[in-house]
C-alpha positions in Angstrom: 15.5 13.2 -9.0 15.6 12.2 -12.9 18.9 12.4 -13.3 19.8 11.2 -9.5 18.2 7.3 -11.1 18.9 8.4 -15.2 23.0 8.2 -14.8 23.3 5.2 -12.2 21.0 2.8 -13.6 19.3 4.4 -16.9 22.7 4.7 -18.7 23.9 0.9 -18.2 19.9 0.0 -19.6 21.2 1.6 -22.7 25.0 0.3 -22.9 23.1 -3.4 -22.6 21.0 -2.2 -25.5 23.1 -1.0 -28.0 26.5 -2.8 -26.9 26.1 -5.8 -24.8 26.5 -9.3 -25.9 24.4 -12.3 -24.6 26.7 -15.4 -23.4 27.2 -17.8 -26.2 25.9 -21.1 -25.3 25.3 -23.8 -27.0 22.5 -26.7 -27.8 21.4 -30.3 -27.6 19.8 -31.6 -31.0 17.5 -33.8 -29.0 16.0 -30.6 -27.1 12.5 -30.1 -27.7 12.0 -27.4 -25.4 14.1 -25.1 -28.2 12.5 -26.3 -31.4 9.1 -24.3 -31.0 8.0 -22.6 -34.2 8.4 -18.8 -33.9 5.3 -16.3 -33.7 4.8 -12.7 -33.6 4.1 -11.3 -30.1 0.4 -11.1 -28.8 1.8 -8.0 -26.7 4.1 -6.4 -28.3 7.0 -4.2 -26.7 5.5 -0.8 -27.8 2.1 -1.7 -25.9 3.7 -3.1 -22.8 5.7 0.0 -22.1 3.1 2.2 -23.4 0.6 0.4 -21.2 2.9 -0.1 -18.1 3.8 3.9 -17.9 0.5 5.4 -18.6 -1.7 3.2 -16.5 0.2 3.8 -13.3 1.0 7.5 -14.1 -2.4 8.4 -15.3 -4.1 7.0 -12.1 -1.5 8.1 -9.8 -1.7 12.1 -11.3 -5.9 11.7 -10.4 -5.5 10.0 -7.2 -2.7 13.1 -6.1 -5.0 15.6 -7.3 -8.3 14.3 -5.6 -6.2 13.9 -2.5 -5.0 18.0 -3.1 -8.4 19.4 -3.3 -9.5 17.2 -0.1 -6.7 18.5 2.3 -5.7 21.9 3.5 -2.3 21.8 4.6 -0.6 22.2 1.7 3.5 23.2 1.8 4.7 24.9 -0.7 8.3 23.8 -2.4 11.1 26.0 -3.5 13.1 24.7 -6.7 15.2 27.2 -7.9 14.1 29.9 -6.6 10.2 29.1 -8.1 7.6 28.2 -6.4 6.5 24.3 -7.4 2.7 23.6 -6.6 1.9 21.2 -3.9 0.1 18.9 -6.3 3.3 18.8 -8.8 5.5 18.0 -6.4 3.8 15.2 -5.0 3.2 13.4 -7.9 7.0 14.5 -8.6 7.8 12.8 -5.9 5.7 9.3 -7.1 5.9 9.2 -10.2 10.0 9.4 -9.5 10.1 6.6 -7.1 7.9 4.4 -9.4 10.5 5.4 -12.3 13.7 4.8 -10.3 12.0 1.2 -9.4 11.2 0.6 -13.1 14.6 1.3 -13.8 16.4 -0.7 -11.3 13.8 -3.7 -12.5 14.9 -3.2 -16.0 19.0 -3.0 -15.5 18.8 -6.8 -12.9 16.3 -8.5 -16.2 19.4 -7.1 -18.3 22.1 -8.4 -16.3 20.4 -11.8 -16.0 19.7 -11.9 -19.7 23.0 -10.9 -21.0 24.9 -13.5 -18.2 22.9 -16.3 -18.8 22.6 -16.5 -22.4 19.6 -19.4 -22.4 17.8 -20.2 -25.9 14.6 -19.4 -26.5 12.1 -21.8 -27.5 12.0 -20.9 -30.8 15.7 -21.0 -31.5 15.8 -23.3 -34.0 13.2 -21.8 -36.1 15.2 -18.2 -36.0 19.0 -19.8 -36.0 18.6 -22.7 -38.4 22.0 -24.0 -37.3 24.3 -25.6 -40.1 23.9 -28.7 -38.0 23.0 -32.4 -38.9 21.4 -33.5 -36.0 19.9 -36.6 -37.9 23.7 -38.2 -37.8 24.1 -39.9 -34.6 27.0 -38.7 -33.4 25.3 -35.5 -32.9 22.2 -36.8 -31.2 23.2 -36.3 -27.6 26.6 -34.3 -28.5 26.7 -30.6 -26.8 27.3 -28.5 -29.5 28.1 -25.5 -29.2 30.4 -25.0 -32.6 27.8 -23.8 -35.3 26.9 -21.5 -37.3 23.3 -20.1 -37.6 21.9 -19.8 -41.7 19.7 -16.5 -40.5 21.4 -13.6 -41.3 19.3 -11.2 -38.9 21.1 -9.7 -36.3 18.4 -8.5 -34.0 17.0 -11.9 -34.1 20.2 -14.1 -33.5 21.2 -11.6 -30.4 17.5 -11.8 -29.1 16.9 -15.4 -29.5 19.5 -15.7 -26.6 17.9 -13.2 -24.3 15.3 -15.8 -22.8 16.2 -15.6 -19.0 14.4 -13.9 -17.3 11.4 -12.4 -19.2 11.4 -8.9 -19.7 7.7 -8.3 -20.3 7.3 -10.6 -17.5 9.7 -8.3 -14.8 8.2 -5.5 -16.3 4.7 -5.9 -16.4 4.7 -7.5 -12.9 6.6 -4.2 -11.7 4.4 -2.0 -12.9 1.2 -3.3 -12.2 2.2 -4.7 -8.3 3.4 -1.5 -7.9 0.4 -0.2 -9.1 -1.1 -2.4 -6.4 0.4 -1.4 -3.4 0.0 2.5 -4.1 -3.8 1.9 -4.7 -4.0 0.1 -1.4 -2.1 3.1 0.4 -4.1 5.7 -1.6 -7.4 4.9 -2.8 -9.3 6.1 0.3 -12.5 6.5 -1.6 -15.3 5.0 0.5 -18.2 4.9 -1.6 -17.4 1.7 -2.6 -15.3 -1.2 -0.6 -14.9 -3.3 -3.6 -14.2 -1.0 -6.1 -10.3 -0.6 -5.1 -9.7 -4.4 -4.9 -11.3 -4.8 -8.1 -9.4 -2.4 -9.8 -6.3 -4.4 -7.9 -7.6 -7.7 -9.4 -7.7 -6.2 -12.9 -4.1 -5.0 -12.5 -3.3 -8.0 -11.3 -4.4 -10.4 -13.8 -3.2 -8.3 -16.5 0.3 -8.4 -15.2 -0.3 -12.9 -15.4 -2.3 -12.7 -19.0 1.2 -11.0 -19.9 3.4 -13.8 -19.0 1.0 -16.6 -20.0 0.9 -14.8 -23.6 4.8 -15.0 -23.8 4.6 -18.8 -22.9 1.8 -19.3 -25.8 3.8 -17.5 -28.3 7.3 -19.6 -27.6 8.8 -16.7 -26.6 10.0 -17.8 -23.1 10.0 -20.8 -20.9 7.6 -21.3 -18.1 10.6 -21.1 -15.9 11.7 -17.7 -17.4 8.3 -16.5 -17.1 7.8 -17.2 -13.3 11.2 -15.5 -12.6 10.6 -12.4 -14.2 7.5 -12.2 -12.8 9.1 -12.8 -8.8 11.8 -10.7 -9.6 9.7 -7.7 -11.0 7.3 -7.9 -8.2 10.1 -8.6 -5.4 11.1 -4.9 -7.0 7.9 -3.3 -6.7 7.4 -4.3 -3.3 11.2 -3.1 -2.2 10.7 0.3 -4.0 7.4 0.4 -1.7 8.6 -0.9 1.8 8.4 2.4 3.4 5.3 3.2 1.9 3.9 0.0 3.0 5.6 0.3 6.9 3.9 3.8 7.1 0.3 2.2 6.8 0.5 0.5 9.7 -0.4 1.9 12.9 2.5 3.1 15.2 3.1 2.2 18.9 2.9 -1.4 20.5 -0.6 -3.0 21.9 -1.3 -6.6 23.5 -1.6 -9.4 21.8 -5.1 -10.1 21.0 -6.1 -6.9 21.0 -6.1 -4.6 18.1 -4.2 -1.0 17.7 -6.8 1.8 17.4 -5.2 4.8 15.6 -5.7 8.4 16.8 -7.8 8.7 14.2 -10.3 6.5 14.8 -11.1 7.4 18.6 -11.8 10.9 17.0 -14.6 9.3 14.5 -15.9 7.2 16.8 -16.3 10.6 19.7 -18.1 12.0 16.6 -20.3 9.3 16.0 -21.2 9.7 19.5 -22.1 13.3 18.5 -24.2 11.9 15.5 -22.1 14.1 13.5 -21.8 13.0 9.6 -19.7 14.2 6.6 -16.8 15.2 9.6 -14.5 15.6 6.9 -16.1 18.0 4.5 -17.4 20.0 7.7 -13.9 20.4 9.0 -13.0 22.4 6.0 -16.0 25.1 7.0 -14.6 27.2 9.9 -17.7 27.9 11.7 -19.6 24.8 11.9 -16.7 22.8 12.5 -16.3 25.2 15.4 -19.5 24.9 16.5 -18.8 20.9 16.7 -16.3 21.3 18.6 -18.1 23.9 21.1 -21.1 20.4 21.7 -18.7 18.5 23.7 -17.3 20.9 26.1 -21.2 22.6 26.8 -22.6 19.0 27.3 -20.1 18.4 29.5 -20.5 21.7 31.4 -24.6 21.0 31.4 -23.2 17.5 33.1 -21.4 19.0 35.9 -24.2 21.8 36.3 -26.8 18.9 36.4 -24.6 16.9 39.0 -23.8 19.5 41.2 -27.9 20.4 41.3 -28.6 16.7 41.7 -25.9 16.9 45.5 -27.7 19.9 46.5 -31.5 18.6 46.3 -29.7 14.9 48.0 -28.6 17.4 50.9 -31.9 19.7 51.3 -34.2 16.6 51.2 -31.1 14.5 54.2 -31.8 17.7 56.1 -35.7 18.3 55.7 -35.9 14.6 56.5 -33.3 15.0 59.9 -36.1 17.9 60.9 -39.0 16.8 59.8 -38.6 13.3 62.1 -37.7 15.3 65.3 -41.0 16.1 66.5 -42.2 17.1 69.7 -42.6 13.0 72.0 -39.6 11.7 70.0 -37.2 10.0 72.5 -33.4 10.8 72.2 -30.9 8.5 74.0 -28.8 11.3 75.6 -27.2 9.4 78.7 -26.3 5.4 79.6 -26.7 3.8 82.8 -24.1 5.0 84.7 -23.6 8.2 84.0 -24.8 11.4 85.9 -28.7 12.1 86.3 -29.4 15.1 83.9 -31.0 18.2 84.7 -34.8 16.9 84.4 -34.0 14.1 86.8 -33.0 10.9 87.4 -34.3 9.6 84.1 -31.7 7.8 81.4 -33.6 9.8 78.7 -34.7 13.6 78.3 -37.7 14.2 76.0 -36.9 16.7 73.5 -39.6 20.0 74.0 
């Protein structure tokens, strides 16, 4: 999987590093969105990437192996003829996606910044063109002719690297990503506002990261937003069959809501007034025994209806007896029809 996002995508990352040059444009001298004074970063490249991969990876190895001593049905992978542990290759599995995603967010900032070529606000503080722009025939003149009096390379390539932010794309990535698989993982239910609060946090720290390149005159508002769409638009790409899993399957009404399978079983054993189903269900016994309650309540049902018909019957029958006593008068004939045995009478007495 490394090497099926490393060659496709990771190698271009680092031809654009170490070979690509931004598009040369050039500048108004009556710009003031460019003449910004330049200032170190408040979150620095080492801390975003340190912070951006750990965070997610860290949480996402814990949350795999919590979920792998909670479940049974584990399956075993073969890689080269070894066996890889269930919990590996899961997080494997993850932590590749999330890296392929990273990846791809990385090589379309790249592409943008390397075609576009737009100044950063600080440009004239780090180029110090060999430009006049007091004279007036170079007050609204397009200039792009000059030459800058900074001799730093890594700065004059960088301060044309502005659109789209990078720690922007990149933080927003990482942390929506981070996000999505918490929503789709964190199952813990001790606590219904503990997940959402750790989303928040992620959240806000993937904004404080593009505010903080806004402060420092590193980007442009516009840049910022951008980067910030564009990384999450990534995020939630990578995570679209992740996110069309979680929703139940099959079609229902409008107006009325999809119960999963799942949920007619918890609510049968809430009937039951059985608790802690899950951690039951991995002891053999009881969790037979649980399942035995059902089927011998309804066995003691039909017993108890079928006893309930019979006593119905005997007391329809004792009562049919008990009211034909000796005086009782039957109808047995009409008028009209032929005098019975005792005489001429319409009605016999019975005994």
């Amino acid at each position: 999987m490394l090497s099926d996002f490393f060659f496709p995508v990771g190698f271009p990352i680092l031809l654009f590093f170490l070979f690509g040059q931004p598009y040369e444009r050039g500048f108004y001298c009556d710009d003031e969105s460019i003449r910004h004074p330049y200032k170190d970063s408040t979150i620095s490249s080492a801390v975003l990437y340190v912070v951006g991969m750990v965070l997610p990876i860290s949480s996402m190895l814990l949350i795999e192996y919590i979920h792998y001593q909670r479940t049974n049905n584990h399956v075993t992978r073969t890689l080269f003829g070894r066996n890889i542990h269930p919990w590996v290759w899961n997080c494997y599995k993850i932590i590749g996606v999330f890296g392929f995603g990273m990846a791809c967010s990385q090589l379309t900032t790249d592409i943008a910044k390397y075609t576009v070529g737009r100044l950063r606000p600080h440009f004239f503080a780090v180029c110090m063109p060999d430009v006049d722009c007091l004279k007036d025939e170079n007050k609204f003149r397009y200039i792009e002719t000059f030459r800058c009096k900074n001799t730093d390379r890594h700065r004059l390539k960088d301060m044309r690297l502005s659109f789209p932010s990078g720690h922007s794309s990149f933080s927003a990535y990482t942390m929506i990503y981070l996000v999505i698989y918490l929503q789709a993982r964190f199952t813990w239910q001790g606590s219904k506002l503990l997940r959402h609060f750790i989303q928040y946090l992620c959240f806000m720290m993937a904004v404080g990261t593009g505010l903080s390149r806004i402060s420092d005159y590193k980007h442009h508002w516009s840049d910022v937003l951008i980067g910030s769409l564009q990384g999450a638009l990534v995020a939630v790409l990578v995570n679209t069959k992740k996110i069309l899993n979680t929703k139940p399957e099959g079609r229902r009404n409008i107006g009325r809501q999809k119960l999963r399978w799942l949920d007619g079983v918890e609510d049968d054993l809430r009937t039951l007034g059985v608790r802690r189903w899950r951690q039951k269900a991995l002891v053999g016994q009881e969790w037979t025994k649980i399942l035995r309650r059902p089927r011998l309540d309804f066995a003691k049902e039909e017993e108890e209806e079928e006893e309930s018909l019979l006593y119905e019957v005997a007391v329809f029958v004792s009562d049919l007896f008990t009211a034909q006593r000796p005086g009782l008068t039957v109808v047995t004939e009409t008028d009209g029809d032929p005098p019975s045995q005792s005489g001429n009478s319409a009605t016999n007495r019975i005994c």
